[in-house]
KOLRO-41964 format. One line per field, with one value per residue (C-alpha): residue number from 1; x, y, z. Coordinates in steps of 0.5 Angstrom, whole numbers, plus 2048, in hexadecimal, padded with zeros to 3 digits. Example, Ala and Ser with C-alpha at 12.3 -4.5 7.8 and 13.67 -1.06 7.14 Angstrom:
REM KOLRO-41964
balum	1:2
u	819:81B
v	7F7:7FE
w	810:80E
This chain:
REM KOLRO-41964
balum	1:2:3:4:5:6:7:8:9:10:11:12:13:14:15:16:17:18:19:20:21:22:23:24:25:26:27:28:29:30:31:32:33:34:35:36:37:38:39:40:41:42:43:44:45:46:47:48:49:50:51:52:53:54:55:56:57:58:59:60:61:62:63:64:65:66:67:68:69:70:71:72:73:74:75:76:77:78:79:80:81:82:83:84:85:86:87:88:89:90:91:92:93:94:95:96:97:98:99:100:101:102:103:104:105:106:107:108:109:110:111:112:113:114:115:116:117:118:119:120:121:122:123:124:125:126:127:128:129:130:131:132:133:134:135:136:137:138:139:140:141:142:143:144:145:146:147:148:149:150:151:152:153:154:155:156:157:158:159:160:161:162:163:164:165:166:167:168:169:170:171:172:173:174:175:176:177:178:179:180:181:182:183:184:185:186:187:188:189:190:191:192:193:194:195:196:197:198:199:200:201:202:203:204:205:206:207:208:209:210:211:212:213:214:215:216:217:218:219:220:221:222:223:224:225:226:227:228:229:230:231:232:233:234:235:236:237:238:239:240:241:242:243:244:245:246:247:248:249:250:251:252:253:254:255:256:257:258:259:260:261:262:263:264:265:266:267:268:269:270:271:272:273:274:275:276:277:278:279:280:281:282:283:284:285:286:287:288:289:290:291:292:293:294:295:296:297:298:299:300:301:302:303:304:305:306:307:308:309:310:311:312:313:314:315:316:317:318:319:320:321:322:323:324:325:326:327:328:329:330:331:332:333:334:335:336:337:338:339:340:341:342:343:344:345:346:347:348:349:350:351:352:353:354:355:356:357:358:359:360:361:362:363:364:365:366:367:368:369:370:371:372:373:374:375:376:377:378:379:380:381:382:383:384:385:386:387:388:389:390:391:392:393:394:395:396:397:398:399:400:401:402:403:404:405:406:407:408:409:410:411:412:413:414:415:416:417:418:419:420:421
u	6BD:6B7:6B1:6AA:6A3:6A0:699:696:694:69A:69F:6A4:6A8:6B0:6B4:6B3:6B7:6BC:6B6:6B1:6AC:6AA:6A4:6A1:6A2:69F:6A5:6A3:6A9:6A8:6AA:6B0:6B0:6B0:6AE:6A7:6A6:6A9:6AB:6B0:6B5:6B4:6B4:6BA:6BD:6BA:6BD:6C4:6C4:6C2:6C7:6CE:6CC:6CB:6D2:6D4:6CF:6D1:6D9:6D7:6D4:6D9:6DF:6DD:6DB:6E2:6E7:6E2:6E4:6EB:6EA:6EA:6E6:6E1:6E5:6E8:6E1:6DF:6E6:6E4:6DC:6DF:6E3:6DC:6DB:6E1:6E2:6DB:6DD:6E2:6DD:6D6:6D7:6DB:6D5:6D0:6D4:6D5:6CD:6CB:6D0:6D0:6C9:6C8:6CD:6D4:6D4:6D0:6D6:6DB:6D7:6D6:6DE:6E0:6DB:6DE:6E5:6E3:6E0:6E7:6EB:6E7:6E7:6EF:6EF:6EC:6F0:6F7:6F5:6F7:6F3:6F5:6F1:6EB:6EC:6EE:6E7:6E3:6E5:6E4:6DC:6DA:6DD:6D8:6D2:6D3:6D5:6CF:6CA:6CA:6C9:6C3:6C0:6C0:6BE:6B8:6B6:6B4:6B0:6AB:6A5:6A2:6A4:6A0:6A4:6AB:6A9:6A8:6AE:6B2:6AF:6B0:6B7:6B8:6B5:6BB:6C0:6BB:6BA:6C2:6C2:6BD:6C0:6C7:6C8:6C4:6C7:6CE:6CD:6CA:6D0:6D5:6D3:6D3:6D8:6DC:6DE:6E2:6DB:6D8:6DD:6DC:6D4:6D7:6DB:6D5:6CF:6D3:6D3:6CC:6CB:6CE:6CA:6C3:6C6:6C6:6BF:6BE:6BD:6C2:6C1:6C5:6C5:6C3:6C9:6CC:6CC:6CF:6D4:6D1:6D6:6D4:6D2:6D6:6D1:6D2:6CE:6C7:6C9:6C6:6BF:6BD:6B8:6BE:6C3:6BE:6BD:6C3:6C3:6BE:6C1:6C8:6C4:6C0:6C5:6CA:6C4:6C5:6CD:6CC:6C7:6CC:6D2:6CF:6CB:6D2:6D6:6D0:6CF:6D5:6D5:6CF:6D3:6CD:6CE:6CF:6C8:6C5:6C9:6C7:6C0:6C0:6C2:6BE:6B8:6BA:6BA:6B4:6B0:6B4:6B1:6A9:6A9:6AB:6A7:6A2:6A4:6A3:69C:69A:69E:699:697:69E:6A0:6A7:6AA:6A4:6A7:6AE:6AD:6A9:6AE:6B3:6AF:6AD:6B6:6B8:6B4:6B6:6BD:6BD:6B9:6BD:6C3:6BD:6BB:6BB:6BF:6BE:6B7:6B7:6BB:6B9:6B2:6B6:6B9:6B2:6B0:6B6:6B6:6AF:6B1:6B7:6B5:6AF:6B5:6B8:6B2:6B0:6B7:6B8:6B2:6B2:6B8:6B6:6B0:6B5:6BB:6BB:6BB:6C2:6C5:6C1:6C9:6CC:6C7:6C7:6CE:6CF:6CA:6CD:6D4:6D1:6CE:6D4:6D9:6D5:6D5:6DD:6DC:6D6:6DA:6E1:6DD:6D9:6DF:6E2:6DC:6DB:6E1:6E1:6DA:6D5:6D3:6CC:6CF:6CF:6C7:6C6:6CB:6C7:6C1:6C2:6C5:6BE:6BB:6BF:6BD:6B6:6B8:6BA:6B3:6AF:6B3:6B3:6AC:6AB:6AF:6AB:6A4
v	6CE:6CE:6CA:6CC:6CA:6C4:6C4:6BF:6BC:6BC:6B6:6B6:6BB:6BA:6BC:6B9:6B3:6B5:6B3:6B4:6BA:6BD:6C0:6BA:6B4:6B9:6BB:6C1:6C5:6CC:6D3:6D6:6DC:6E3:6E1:6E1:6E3:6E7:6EF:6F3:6EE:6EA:6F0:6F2:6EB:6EB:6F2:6EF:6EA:6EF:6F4:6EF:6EA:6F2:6F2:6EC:6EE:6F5:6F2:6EC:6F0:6F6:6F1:6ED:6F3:6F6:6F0:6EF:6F7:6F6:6F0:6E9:6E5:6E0:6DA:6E0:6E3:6DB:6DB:6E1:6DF:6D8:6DC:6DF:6D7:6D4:6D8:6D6:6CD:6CF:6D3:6D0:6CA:6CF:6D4:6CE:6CC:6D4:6D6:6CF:6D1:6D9:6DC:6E1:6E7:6E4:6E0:6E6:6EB:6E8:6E7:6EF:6F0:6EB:6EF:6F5:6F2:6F0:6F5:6F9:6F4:6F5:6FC:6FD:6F8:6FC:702:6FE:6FA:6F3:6ED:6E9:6EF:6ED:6E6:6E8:6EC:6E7:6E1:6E6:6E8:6E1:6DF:6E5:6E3:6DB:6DC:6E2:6DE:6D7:6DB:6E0:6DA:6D6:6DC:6DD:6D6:6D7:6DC:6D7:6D4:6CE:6CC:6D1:6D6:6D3:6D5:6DB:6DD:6DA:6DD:6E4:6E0:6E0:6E6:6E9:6E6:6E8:6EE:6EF:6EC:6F0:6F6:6F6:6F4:6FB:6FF:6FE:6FE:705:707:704:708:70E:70E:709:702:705:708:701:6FF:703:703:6FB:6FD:700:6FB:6F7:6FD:6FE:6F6:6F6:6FC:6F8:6F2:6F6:6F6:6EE:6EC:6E8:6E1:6DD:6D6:6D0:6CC:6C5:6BF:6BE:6BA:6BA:6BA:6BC:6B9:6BA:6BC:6B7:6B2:6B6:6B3:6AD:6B0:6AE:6B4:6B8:6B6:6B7:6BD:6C0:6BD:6C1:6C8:6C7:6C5:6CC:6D0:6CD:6D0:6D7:6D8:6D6:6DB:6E0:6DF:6DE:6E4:6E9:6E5:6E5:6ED:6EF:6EA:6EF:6F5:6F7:6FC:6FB:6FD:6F8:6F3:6F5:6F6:6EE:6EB:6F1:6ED:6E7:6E9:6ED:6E7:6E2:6E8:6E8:6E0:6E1:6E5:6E1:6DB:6DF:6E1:6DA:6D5:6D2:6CF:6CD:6C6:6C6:6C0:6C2:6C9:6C7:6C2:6C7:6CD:6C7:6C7:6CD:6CF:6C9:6CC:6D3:6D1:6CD:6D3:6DA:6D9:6DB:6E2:6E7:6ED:6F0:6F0:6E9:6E7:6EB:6E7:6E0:6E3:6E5:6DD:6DB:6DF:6DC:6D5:6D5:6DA:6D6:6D1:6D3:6D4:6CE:6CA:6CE:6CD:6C5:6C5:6C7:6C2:6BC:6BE:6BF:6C6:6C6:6C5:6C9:6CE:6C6:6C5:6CC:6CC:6C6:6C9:6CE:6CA:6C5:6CC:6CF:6CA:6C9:6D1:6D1:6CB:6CD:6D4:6D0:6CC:6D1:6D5:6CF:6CD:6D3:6D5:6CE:6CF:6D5:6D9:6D6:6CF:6CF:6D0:6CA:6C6:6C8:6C6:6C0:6BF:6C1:6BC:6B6:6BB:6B9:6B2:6B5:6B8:6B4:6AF:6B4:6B5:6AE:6AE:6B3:6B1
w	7AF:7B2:7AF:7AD:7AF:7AB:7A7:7AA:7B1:7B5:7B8:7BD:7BB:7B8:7B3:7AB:7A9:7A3:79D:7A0:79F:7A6:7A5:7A0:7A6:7AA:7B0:7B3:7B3:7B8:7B6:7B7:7BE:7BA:7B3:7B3:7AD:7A6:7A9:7A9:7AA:7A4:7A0:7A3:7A0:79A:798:79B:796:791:792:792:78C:789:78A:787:781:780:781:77C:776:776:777:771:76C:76E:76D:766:764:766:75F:764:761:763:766:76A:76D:76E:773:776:778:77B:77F:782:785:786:78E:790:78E:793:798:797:79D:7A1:7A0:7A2:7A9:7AB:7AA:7AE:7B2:7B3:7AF:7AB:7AD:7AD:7A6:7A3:7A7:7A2:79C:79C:79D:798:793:795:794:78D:78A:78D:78A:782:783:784:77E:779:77B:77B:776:77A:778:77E:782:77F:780:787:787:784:789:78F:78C:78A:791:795:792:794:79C:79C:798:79C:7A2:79F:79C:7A3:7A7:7A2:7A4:7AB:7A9:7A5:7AA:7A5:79E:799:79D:79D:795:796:79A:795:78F:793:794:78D:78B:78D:788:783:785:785:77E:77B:77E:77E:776:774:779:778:770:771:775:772:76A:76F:773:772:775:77B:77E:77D:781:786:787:789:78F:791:791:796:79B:79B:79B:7A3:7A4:7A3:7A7:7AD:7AC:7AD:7B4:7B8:7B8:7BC:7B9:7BD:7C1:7BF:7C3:7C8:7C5:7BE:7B8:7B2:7AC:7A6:7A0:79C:79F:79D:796:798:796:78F:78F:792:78D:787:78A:78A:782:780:783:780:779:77A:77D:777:772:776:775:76D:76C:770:76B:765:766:767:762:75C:75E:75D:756:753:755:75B:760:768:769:764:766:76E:76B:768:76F:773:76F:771:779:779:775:77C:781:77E:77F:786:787:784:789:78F:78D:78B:78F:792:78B:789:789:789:785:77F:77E:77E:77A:775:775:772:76D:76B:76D:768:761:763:763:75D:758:75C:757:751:755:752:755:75B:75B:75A:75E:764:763:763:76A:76C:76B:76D:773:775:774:778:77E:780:782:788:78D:78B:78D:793:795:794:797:79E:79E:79C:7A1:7A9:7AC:7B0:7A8:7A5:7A4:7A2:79C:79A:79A:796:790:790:790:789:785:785:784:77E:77D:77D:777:773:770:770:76B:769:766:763:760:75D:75B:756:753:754:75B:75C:75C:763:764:760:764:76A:766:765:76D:76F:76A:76F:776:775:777:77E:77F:77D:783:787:786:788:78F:791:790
């Protein structure tokens, strides 16, 4: 991946160490031939992005609402979540390597027909009636989004020129989950009460073939050669940066908080006896909150200091998480989404865009990969807990014990904090 210009007066040019901030020890990093600047290409990638994690949204929501009317409880909706996490702990690395070593078009080209063979699978299940379709489905959505992801967030980053733009970018990045997320829950619980889980299910099939239409749209890159004789290095030793470590720390504290609220959210809904579209309004709230503070950053990022606001969106999750249970109905608990939403939305380009200043730019795909492959590995723990710790106490149980994960994550960012100063 190319590397970006600094900020300050140039030097011999050459790519950052790992742990380092390019742009703070001032390395000039020289643009990339093609990508000028933020146009058409990039919005093309956005709304890729934007259209595949839609499928794995629409698919999640209907597939939890219907194994829930079919009478499973919450353990077995805990099951079906992680289900959406275990295939990218196997593809997130390989995802890295094939977008370093491929670009944008390839990876996102498998993602979208993973997608597709998902949502087909989900909605053959529901038809059948056959469980172990929709785990088939689940796998197959989950795994789409990690191979489309890693290539999309990487291509994203040759866009950006300095550091107050890689923030933009990636909250542009970001918006595209969020914007899914906002989306995705009010829409398939609208279509759900009017027309039934089937038709959810079919509008799923559909966003991946409108994903590869806008990909075609992004210009063709062709990324750098290795080497002659080179030989790749495993992933694992970017691990020896503290700030990375400590970073990735952060990420899966944050990310574990987002996968709580998405469980308890389903499971306490349908506990109150609220429709589809209440409960798709509550997570809706949550993801219209993660799209304006994105949108925020985009405009104020030269104001932004990134380990300060981490570090203030922990806080503000930990108290939101520990008072949720006491909300009350869905207004309540669309207001605590919305705070929520603004506290764990402003995480994501703060990390992304951390972690292109700390890690080399021909490795970009590798650490991506590697975040990728340390949230979802506790995505496929965190609800398989979840559900057993609510089936043993009450269903809010898991927002507090991420509450109190967060208390000891700040650890972490105040270390990280100072590795990078």
């Amino acid at each position: 991946m190319s590397d970006r210009p600094g900020s300050t007066p140039p030097r011999a040019p050459g790519p950052a160490p790992v742990g380092t901030n390019a742009d703070a020890i001032g390395i000039p990093q020289p643009p990339v031939a093609g990508y000028t600047g933020l146009s058409v290409g990039f919005a093309a990638v956005i709304a890729s992005l934007v259209a595949v994690h839609a499928c794995m949204a629409t698919t999640r929501v209907a597939a939890t609402l219907w194994v829930l009317h079919q009478g499973y409880g919450g353990g077995f909706v805990g099951v079906l979540l992680s289900l959406f996490a275990v295939a990218p702990l196997g593809l997130s690395m390989w995802a890295g390597r094939l977008a370093d070593r491929h670009g944008f078009h390839r990876p996102v080209g498998i993602g979208v027909a993973m997608a597709f063979a998902g949502a087909v699978l989900a909605l053959a299940a529901q038809l059948l009636g056959w469980l172990w379709l929709l785990a088939l489905g689940c796998l197959l959505c989950g795994g789409a989004v990690a191979v489309s992801a890693v290539a999309i967030q990487r291509e994203a980053g040759l866009m950006a020129r300095d550091a107050s733009q890689l923030k933009r970018v990636f909250s542009w990045v970001a918006l595209g989950p969020a914007l899914s997320n906002a989306l995705a829950p009010v829409i398939t619980g609208i279509v759900i009460d009017l027309a039934g889980f089937s038709a959810a299910l079919v509008l799923s099939t559909l966003l991946p073939l409108a994903a590869w239409a806008v990909a075609l749209r992004v210009p063709r890159q062709a990324p750098a050669p290795l080497a002659t004789g080179a030989k790749p290095r495993p992933a694992w030793d970017l691990l020896k940066d503290p700030g990375l470590r400590n970073l990735l720390i952060v990420n899966v504290a944050m990310s574990s908080c987002w996968d709580a609220h998405s469980f308890v959210v389903p499971v306490v809904g349908h506990a109150k006896g609220l429709s589809a579209s209440s409960i798709g309004l509550v997570l809706g709230s949550f993801a219209a909150a993660a799209t304006l503070v994105r949108l925020a950053i985009v405009r104020w990022a030269h104001h932004i200091d990134e380990v300060k606001a981490l570090r203030a969106a922990m806080a503000i999750a930990t108290v939101t998480l520990i008072v949720y249970a006491w909300l009350p109905g869905t207004l309540g608990l669309m207001a605590g989404s919305a705070v929520l939403g603004l506290a764990l939305g402003a995480v994501q380009p703060m990390v992304l865009a951390t972690m292109h200043q700390v890690t080399p730019p021909d490795r970009h795909g590798q650490a991506l990969g590697l975040r990728m492959l340390a949230s979802n590995g506790a995505t496929v723990a965190m609800p398989l807990g979840f559900g057993a710790l609510a089936a043993i106490s009450v269903a809010a149980a898991p927002l507090w014990l991420m509450a109190s994960v967060l208390v000891g994550a700040q650890f972490a960012a105040r270390e990280m904090g100072r590795s990078t100063r």
